[in-house]
C-alpha positions in Angstrom: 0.0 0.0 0.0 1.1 3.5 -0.9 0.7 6.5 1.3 0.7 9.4 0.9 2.5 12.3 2.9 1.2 16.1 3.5 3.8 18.7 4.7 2.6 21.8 6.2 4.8 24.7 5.7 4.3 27.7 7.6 5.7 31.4 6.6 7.9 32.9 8.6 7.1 36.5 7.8 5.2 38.9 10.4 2.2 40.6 10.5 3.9 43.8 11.3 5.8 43.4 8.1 2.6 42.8 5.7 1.3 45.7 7.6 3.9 48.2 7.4 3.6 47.2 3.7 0.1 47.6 3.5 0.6 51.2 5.0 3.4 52.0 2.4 1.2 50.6 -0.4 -1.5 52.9 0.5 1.0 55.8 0.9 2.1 55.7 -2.6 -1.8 54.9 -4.1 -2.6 57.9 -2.9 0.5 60.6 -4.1 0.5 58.6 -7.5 -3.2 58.7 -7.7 -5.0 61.4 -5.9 -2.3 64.5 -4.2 -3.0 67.3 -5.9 -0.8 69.2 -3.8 -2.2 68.1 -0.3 1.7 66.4 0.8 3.8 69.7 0.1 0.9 72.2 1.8 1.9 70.7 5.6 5.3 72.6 4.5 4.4 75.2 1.8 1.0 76.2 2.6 -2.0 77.2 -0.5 1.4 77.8 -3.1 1.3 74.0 -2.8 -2.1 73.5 -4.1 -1.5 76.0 -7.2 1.9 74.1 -8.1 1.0 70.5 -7.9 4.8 69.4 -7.6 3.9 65.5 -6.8 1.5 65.9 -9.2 3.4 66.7 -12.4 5.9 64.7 -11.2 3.8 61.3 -11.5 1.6 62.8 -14.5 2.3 60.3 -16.9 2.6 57.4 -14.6 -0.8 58.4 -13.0 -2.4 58.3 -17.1 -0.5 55.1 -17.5 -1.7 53.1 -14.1 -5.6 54.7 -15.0 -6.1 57.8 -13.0 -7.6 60.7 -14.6 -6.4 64.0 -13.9 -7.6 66.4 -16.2 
């Protein structure tokens, strides 16, 4: 008779780590997809909302992964 043998293999990586990742992930969702300024006005105020810095800097990357923007 043949048997058959099952191995179990458990991962060895943290739920802090998929977390942190998760929070990361989110991060960069939202200044590729939706800033429109709101990251650089903690530090340079309404001028932040008028140049759009992150924003120009992902333009084409936010067109390419789907987002509209104009």
């Amino acid at each position: 008779m043949i048997q058959s043998q099952t191995t179990i293999t458990t991962s060895n990586i943290s739920k802090v780590a998929i977390a942190v990742l998760a929070l990361v992930f989110g991060f960069g969702l939202f200044i590729v997809g939706f800033d429109q300024g709101h990251i650089f006005s903690i530090v340079m105020g309404e001028q932040a909302f008028d140049e759009m810095l992150i924003h120009e800097l992902t333009h084409d990357m936010r067109h390419a992964a789907g987002f509209p923007c104009h």
